[in-house]
PyMOL commands that place a pseudoatom at each C-alpha (Angstrom):
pseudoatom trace, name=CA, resn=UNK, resi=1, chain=A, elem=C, hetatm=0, pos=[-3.529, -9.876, -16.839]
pseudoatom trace, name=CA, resn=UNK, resi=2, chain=A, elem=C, hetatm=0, pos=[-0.614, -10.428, -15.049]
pseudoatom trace, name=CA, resn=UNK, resi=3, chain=A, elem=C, hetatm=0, pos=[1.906, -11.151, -18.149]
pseudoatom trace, name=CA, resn=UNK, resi=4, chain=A, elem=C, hetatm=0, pos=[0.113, -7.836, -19.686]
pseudoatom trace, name=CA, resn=UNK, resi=5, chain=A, elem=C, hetatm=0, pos=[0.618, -5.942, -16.257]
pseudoatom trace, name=CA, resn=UNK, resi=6, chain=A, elem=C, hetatm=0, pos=[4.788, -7.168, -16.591]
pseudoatom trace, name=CA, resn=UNK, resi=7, chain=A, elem=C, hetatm=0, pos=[5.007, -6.028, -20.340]
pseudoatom trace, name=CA, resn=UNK, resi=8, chain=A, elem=C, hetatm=0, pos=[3.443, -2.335, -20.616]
pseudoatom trace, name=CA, resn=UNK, resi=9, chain=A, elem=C, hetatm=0, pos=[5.207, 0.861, -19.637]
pseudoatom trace, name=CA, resn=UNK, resi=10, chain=A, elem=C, hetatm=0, pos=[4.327, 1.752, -15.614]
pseudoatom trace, name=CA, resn=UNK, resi=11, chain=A, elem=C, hetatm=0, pos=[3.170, 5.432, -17.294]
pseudoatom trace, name=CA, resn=UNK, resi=12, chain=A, elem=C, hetatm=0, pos=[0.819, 3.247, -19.635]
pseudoatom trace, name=CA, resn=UNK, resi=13, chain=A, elem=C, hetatm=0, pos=[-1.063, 1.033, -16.495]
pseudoatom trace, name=CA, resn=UNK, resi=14, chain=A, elem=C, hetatm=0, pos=[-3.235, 4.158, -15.310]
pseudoatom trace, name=CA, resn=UNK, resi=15, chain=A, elem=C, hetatm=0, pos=[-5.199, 4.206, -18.592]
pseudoatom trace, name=CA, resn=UNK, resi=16, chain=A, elem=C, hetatm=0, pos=[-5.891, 0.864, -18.787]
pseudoatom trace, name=CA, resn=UNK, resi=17, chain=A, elem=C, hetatm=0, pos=[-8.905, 0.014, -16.184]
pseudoatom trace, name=CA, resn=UNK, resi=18, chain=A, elem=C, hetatm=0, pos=[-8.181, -3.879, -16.267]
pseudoatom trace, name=CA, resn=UNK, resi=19, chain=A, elem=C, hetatm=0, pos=[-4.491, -3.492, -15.531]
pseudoatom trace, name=CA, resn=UNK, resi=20, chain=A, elem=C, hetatm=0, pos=[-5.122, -0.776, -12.450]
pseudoatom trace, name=CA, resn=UNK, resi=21, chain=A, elem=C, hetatm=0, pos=[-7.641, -2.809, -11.311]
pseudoatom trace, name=CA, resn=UNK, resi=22, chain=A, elem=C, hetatm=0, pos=[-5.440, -6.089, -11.226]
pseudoatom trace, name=CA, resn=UNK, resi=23, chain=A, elem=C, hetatm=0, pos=[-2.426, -3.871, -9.668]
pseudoatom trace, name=CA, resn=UNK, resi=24, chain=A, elem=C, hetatm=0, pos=[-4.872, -2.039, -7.245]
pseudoatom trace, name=CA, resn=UNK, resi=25, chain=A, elem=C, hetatm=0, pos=[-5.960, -5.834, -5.788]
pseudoatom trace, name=CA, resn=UNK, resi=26, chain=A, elem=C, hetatm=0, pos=[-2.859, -7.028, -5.855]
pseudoatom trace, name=CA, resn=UNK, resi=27, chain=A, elem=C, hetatm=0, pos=[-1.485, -3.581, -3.949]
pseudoatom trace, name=CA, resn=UNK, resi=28, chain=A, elem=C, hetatm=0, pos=[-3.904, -3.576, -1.377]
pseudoatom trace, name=CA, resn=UNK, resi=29, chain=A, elem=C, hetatm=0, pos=[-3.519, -7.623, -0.529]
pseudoatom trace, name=CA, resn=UNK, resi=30, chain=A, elem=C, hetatm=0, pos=[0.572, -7.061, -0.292]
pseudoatom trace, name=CA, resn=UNK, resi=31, chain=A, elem=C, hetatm=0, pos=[-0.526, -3.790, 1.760]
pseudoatom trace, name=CA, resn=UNK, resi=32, chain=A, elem=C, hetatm=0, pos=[-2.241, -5.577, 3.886]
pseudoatom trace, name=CA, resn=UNK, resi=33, chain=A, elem=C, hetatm=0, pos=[0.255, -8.606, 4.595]
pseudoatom trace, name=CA, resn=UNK, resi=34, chain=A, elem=C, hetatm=0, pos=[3.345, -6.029, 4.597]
pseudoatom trace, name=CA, resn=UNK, resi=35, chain=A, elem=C, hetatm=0, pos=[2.399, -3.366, 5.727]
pseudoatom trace, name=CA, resn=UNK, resi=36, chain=A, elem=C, hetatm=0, pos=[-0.970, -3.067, 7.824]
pseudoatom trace, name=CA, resn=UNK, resi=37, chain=A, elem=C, hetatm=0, pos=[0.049, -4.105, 11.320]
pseudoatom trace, name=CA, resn=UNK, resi=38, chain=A, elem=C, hetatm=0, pos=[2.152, -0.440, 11.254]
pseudoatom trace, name=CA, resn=UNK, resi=39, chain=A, elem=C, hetatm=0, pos=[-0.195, 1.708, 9.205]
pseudoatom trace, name=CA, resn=UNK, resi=40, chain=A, elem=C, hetatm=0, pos=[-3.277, 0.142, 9.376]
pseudoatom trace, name=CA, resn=UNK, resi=41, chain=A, elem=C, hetatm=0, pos=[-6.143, -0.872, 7.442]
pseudoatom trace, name=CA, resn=UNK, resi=42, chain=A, elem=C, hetatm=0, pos=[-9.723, 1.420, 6.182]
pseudoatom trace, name=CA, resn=UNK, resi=43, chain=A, elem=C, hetatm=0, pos=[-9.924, 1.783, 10.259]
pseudoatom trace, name=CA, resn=UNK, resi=44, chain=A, elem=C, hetatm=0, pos=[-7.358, 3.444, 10.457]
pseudoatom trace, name=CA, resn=UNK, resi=45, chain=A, elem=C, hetatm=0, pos=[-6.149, 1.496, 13.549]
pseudoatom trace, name=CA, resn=UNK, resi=46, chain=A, elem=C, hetatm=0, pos=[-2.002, 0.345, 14.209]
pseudoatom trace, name=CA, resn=UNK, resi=47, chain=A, elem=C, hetatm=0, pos=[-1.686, -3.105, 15.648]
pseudoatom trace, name=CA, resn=UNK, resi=48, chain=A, elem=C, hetatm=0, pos=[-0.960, -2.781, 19.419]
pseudoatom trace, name=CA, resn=UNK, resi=49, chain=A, elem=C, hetatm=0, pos=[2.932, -2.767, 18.778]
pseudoatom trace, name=CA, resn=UNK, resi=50, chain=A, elem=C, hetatm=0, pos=[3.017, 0.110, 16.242]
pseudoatom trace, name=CA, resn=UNK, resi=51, chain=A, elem=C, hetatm=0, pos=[1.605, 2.442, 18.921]
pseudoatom trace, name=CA, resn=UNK, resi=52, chain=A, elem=C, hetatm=0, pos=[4.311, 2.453, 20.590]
pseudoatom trace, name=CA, resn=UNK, resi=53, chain=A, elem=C, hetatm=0, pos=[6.821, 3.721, 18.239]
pseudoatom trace, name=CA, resn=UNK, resi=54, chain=A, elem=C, hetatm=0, pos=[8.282, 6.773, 19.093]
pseudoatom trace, name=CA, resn=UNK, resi=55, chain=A, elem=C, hetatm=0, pos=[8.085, 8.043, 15.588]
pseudoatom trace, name=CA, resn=UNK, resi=56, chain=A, elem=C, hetatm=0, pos=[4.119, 7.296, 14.966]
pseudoatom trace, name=CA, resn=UNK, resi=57, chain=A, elem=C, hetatm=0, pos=[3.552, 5.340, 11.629]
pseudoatom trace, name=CA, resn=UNK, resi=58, chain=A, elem=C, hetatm=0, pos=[1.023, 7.492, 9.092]
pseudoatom trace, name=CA, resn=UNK, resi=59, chain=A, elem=C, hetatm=0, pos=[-2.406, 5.814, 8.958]
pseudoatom trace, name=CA, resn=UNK, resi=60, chain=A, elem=C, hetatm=0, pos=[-2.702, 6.010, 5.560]
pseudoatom trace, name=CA, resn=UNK, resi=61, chain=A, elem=C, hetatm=0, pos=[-6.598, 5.420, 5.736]
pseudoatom trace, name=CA, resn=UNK, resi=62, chain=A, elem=C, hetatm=0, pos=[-6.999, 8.775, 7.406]
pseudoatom trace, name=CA, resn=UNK, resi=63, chain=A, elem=C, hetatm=0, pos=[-3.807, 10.501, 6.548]
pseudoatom trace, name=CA, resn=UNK, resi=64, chain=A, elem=C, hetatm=0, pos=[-3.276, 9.213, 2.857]
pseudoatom trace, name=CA, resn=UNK, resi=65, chain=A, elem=C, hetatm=0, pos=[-0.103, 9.545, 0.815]
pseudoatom trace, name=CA, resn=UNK, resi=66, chain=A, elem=C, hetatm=0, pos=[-2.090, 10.131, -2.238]
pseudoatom trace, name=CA, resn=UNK, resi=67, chain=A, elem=C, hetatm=0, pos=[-0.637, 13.567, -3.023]
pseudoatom trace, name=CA, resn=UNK, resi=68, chain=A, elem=C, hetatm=0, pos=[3.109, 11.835, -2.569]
pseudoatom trace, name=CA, resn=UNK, resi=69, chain=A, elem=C, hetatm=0, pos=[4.977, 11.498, -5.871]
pseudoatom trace, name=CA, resn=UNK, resi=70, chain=A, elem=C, hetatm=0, pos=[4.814, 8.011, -6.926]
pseudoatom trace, name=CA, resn=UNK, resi=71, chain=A, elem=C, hetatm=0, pos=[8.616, 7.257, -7.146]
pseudoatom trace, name=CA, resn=UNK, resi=72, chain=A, elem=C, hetatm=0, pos=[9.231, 8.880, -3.884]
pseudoatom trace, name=CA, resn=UNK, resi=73, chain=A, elem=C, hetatm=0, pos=[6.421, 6.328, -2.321]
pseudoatom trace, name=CA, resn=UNK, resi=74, chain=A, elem=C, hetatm=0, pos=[8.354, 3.136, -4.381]
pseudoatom trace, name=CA, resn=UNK, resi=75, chain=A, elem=C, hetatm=0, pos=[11.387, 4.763, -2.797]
pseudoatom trace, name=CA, resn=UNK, resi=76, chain=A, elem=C, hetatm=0, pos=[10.379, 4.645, 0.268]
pseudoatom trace, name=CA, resn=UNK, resi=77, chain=A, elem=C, hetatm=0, pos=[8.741, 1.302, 0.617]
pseudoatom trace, name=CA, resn=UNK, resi=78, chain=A, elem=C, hetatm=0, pos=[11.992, 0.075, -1.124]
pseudoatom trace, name=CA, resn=UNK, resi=79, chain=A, elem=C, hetatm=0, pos=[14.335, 2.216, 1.046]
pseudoatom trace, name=CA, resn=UNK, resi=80, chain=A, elem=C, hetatm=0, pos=[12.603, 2.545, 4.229]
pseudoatom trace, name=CA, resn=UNK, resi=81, chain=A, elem=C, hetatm=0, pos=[12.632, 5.751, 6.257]
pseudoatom trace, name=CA, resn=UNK, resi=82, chain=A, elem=C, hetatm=0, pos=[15.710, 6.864, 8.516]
pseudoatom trace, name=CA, resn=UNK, resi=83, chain=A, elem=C, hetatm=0, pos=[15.456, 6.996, 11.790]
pseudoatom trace, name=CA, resn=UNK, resi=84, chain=A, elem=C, hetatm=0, pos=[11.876, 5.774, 11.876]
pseudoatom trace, name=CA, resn=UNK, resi=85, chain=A, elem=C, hetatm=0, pos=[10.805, 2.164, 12.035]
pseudoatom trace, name=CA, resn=UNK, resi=86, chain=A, elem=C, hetatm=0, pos=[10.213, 1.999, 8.840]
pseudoatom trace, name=CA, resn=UNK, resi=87, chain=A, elem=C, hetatm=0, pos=[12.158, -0.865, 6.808]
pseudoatom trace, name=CA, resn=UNK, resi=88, chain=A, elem=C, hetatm=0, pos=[13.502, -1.146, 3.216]
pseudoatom trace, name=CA, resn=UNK, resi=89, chain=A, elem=C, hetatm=0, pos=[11.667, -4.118, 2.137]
pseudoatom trace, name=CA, resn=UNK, resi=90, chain=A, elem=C, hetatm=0, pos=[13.813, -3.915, -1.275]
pseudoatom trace, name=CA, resn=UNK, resi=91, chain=A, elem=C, hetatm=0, pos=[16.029, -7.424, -0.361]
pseudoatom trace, name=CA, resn=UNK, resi=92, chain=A, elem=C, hetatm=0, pos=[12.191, -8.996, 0.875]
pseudoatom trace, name=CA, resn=UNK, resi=93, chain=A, elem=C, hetatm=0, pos=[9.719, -8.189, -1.908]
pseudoatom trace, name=CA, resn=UNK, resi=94, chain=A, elem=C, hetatm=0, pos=[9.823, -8.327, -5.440]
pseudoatom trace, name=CA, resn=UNK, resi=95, chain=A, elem=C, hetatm=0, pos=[9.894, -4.838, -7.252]
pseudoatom trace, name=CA, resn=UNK, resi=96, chain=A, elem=C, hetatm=0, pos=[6.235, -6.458, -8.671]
pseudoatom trace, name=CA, resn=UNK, resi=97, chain=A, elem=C, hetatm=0, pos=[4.629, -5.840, -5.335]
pseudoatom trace, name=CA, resn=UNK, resi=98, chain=A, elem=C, hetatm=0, pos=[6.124, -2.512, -4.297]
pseudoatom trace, name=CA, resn=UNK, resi=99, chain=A, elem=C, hetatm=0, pos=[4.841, -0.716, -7.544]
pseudoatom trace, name=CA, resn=UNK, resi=100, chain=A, elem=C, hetatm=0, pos=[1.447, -2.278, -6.661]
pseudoatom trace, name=CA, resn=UNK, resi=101, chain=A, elem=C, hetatm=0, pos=[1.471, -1.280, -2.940]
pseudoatom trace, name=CA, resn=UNK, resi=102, chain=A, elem=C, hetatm=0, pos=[2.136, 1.918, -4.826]
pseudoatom trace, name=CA, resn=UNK, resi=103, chain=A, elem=C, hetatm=0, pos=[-0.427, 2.132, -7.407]
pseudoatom trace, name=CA, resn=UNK, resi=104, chain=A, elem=C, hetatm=0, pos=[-2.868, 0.828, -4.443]
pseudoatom trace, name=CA, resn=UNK, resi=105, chain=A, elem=C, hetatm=0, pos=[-1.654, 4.194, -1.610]
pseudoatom trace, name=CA, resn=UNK, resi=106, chain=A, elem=C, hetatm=0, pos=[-1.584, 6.637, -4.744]
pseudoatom trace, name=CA, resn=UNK, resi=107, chain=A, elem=C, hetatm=0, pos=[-5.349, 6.168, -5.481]
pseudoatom trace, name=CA, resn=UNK, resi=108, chain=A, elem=C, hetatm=0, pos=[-6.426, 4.996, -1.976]
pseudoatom trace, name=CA, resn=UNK, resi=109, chain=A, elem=C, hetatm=0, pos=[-9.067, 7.835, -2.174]
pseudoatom trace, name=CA, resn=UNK, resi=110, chain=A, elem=C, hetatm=0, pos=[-10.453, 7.134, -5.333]
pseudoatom trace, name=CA, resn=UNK, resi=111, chain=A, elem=C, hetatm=0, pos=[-10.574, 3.223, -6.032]
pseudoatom trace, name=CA, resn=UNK, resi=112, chain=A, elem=C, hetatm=0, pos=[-12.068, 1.130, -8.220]
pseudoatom trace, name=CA, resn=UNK, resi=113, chain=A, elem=C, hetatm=0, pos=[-15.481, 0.064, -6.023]
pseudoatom trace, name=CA, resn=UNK, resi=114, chain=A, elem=C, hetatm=0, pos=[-14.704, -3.469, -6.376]
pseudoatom trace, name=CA, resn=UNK, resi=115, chain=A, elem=C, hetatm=0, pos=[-11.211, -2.587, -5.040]
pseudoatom trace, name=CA, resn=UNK, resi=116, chain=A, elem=C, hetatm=0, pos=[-12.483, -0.620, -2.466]
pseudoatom trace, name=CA, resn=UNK, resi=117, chain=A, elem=C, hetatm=0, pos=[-15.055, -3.022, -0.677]
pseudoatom trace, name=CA, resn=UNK, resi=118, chain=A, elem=C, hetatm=0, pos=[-12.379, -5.535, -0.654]
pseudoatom trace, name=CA, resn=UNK, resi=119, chain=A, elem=C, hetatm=0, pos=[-10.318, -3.079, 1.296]
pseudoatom trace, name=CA, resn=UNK, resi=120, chain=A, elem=C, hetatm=0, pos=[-12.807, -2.291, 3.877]
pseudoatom trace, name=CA, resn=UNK, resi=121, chain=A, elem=C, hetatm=0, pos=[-13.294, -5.930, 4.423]
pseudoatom trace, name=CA, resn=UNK, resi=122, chain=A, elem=C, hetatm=0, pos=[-9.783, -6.030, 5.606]
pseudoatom trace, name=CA, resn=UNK, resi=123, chain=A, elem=C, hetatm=0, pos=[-10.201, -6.865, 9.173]
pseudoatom trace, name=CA, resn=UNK, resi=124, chain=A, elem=C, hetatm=0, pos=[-8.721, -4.461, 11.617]
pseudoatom trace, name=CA, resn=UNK, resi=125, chain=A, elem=C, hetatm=0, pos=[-4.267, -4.514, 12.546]
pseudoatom trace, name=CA, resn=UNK, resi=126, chain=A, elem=C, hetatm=0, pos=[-5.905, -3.931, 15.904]
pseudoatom trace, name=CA, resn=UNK, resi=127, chain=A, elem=C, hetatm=0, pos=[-7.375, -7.129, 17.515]
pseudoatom trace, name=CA, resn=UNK, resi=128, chain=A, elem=C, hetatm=0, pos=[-10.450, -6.640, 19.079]
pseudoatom trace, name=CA, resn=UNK, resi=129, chain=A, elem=C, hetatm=0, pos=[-10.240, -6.920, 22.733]
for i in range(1, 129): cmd.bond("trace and resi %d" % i, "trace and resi %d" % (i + 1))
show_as sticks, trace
zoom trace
């Protein structure tokens, strides 16, 4: 699926259920490794560091990004954010994995139920006290 996933136009992947399923898994496990601890996971809960920025990071579980133009959520993930705490993680990731953490926010309110329970599995970016 992978190979497939590398090979087909990006505006192709939506209509193909096996190939936004495979990006959607893939999405939310890079989400969660890159990019939980700040935005959280389906708690919608920052690790204990992220709540103290002074800029607060979304928590895309409760305040999704799903309405957000696809290339301007690649852009930012590549780029990061100005002024924010938000870093470009285009010199640490693979273009691979930001167009899956992509695929994964655009459709975080409508995913694939496999996808989904996986995602809610996700243990908390907040450690239980």
């Amino acid at each position: 699926v992978r190979t497939r996933f590398l090979m087909v136009p990006a505006d192709s992947i939506p209509a193909d259920p096996e190939l936004m399923n495979f990006a959607m898994s893939r999405g939310a496990s890079a989400y969660f490794e890159h990019c939980a601890s700040c935005h959280g996971t389906s708690d919608g809960q920052p690790a204990g560091f992220a709540q103290g920025f002074y800029i607060k990071a979304p928590q895309f579980a409760t305040n999704g990004v799903e309405n957000d133009p696809e290339n301007v959520l690649f852009w930012e993930a590549a780029h990061g954010i100005r002024f924010t705490a938000m870093p470009a993680f285009k010199n640490t990731m693979p273009d691979e994995d930001l167009w899956k953490i992509t695929m994964f926010l655009k459709r975080m309110d409508k995913l694939p139920s496999a996808v989904d329970a996986a995602w809610k599995k996700l243990p908390s970016a907040t450690p239980a006290i």
